[in-house]
Phi, psi and omega in degrees: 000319178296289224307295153029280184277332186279005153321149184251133166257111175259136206242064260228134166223160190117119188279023184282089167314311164319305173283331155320293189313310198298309171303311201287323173298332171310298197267339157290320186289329160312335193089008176284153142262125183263122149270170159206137172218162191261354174263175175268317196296339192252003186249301174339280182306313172299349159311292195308331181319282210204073187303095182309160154309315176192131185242132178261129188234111184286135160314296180267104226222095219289165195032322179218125189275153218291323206278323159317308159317292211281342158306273206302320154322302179297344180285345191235115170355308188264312104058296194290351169266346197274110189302171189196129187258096186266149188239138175194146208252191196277350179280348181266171194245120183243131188270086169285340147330274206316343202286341195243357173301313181271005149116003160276186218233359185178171187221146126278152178251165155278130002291166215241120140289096162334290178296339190277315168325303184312273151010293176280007195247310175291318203271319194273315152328303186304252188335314149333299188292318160329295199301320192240343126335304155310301205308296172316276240267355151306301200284283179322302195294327195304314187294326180266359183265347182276316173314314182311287179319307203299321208274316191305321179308308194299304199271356161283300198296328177307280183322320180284327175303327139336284148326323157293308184265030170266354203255332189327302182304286202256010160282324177283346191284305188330309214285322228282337202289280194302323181293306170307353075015308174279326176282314166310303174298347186263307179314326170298306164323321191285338191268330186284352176285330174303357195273280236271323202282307193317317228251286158011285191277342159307312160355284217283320187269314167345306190308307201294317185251359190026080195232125178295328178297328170306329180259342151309335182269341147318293171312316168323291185279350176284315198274342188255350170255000165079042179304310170297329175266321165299007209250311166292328159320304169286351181265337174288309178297314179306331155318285188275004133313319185275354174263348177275314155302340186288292193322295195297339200290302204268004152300311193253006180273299185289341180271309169337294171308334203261324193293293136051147146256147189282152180303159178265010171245148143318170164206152189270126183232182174245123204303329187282285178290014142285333159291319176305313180284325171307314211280281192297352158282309213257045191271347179274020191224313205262332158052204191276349192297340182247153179251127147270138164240117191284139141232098205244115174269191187269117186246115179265168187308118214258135201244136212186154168298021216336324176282333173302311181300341170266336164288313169325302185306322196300292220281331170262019155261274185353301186277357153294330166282348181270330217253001199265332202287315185303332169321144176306292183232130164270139165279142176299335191279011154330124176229172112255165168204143239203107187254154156214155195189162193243131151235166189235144210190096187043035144131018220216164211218096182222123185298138155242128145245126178257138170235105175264166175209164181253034217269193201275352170070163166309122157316084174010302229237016158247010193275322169303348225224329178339259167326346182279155176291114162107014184280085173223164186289313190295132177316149224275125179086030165215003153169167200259352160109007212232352178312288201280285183011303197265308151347273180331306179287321172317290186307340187240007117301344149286320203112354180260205188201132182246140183236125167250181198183120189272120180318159175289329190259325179177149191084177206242128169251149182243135164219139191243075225282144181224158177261142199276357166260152176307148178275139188295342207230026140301000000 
């Protein structure tokens, strides 16, 4: 009963009984199992029924003819891949356009070739089986390429959470900076508002009796409390409070940005405030020991991932600052600088960002080696090897390129190409 089932069911329509027989005895003795019926409606069902292997189909047929079957067979999803064979003999006019137009795959003649029958039936079976061989391994690869994404996604989402909590430290240094400014400014406010409540009420009695000695006792207490520098005090304070609300706004506003899960469309952004905001995460990293230098062309809006694109900027500036820190002795003249520019480059319209340092440059025999996964250089528990990895992959899921490269005299350049039209195949 298994050997049975694992049998190819050849599927026989023709309403000729002669010719049914001459067939089903042809292919049992081959070892296939045959159905056979004799109508196209009756061909139909037994399809939907019991979906054959390969169905041999007469052309010429009363109410409804061979080419009309395999139309209506190709219409149906589970149906439609099952090869079809038109049999049709040689005094009839047979239309081999229309025949492979309605989805068959081959003709037999009348009167029947044993070996040409055999022959063409085995061939079209094989491939069938091929044919759903492929399908698997389709099906498998689609599947194992959706893990790959899924692990790439994961190990992108690792990194950033890495980089976030490299970031913990000196995001609290940022922020903490700006808050004391406001709480320091405000208590100063509070005590000159008890002055200005006090000189109020002198005011207020001044008014009342209008007495020249009063307002001489007024000049008096303005000039011995210092009016005039509190009146500038109050104006300071006031200053480094709304410079201080700035401060945290674009902190947490550039951390937002950076944290962010990405929108599922590009969005055309400006690539320069994006550097800008990635700079103010890493402004506790870079403090006064290091000078940034902008050197920013005119860039029109660029269409990109923004939270990718930001991560991209953190890990290679984060390693510019590192490679600037691995030095013996830093110098006042430490640099990085961040060039952006337009190019025209085979016919194409393309953004660069370049990033230099004045750091210890790559080492020759790792440049090549970079961009591979889990590769670093950094001591065990200073990094997973996965920045430029993910970097890389980011920038060419845009459609661009990242390059490194060691400056001559010292240091290192990162350049990064982006394209300024959206990749077609985005």
């Amino acid at each position: 009963m298994e050997a049975d089932q694992n049998k190819e069911t050849i599927l026989i329509v023709d309403d000729t009984p002669a010719n049914l027989e001459v067939l089903i005895h042809l292919f049992q003795k081959e070892g296939y199992k045959v159905r056979a019926v004799t109508s196209g409606s009756m061909g139909i069902r037994s399809a939907e029924h019991d979906p054959p292997d390969i169905i041999l189909l007469d052309v010429n047929m009363p109410e409804m003819n061979g080419f009309e079957v395999c139309r209506i067979l190709k219409q149906n999803e589970t149906l439609s891949g099952i090869p079809v064979i038109f049999i049709s003999a040689l005094t009839d006019t047979f239309d081999k356009v229309t025949a492979f137009e309605t989805g068959g795959v081959d003709f037999i003649s009348k009167p029947f070739q044993i070996a040409e029958a055999l022959a063409r039936v085995r061939t079209h079976l094989a491939l069938r089986k091929y044919q759903r061989l492929l399908e698997i391994r389709n099906y498998d690869l689609n599947q194992a390429l959706a893990q790959l994404k899924e692990a790439q996604s994961q190990l992108i989402n690792s990194e950033k959470m890495a980089s976030l909590g490299v970031l913990t430290a000196g995001i609290a240094h940022e922020i903490n900076n700006p808050i004391s400014f406001i709480y320091t400014s405000s208590l100063g406010i509070s005590k000159n508002i008890d002055f200005f409540l006090e000189l109020q009420k002198k005011y207020e009695e001044l008014f009342e009796q209008c007495d020249g000695s009063k307002i001489q006792e007024l000049s008096v207490f303005k000039e011995q409390n210092d009016f005039s520098e509190r009146m500038d005090e109050l104006k300071l304070l006031t200053a480094n409070i709304v410079n201080g609300a700035q401060r945290i706004t674009g902190i947490v506003q550039s951390l937002r940005r950076f944290a962010r899960i990405d929108e599922a469309d590009m969005k055309e952004i400006d690539i320069h405030e994006n550097i800008d905001s990635t700079l103010l995460l890493l402004q506790h990293k870079i403090n006064n020991r290091i000078r940034v230098v902008k050197e920013y062309g005119p860039i029109p809006p660029i269409p990109c991932y923004p939270a990718r694109l930001s991560q991209v900027l953190m890990n290679i500036i984060s390693n510019a600052i590192d490679a600037i820190e691995a030095k013996k002795e830093m110098t006042d003249r430490e640099q990085i600088t961040i060039t952006t520019n337009v190019i025209e480059s085979n016919g194409s319209t393309w953004a660069t960002i370049e990033i230099t340092d004045t750091g210890k440059g790559i080492p020759e025999n790792i440049i090549g080696k970079m961009f591979d996964p889990f590769f670093t250089t950094k001591p065990v528990g200073k990094g997973m090897g996965l920045g430029l990895s993910i970097s890389s992959n980011i920038i060419r899921e845009h459609g661009g390129m990242v390059e490194a490269k060691n400056l001559e005299q010292s240091g290192a350049s990162f350049l990064i190409t982006l394209p300024v039209q959206k990749p077609e195949y985005v």
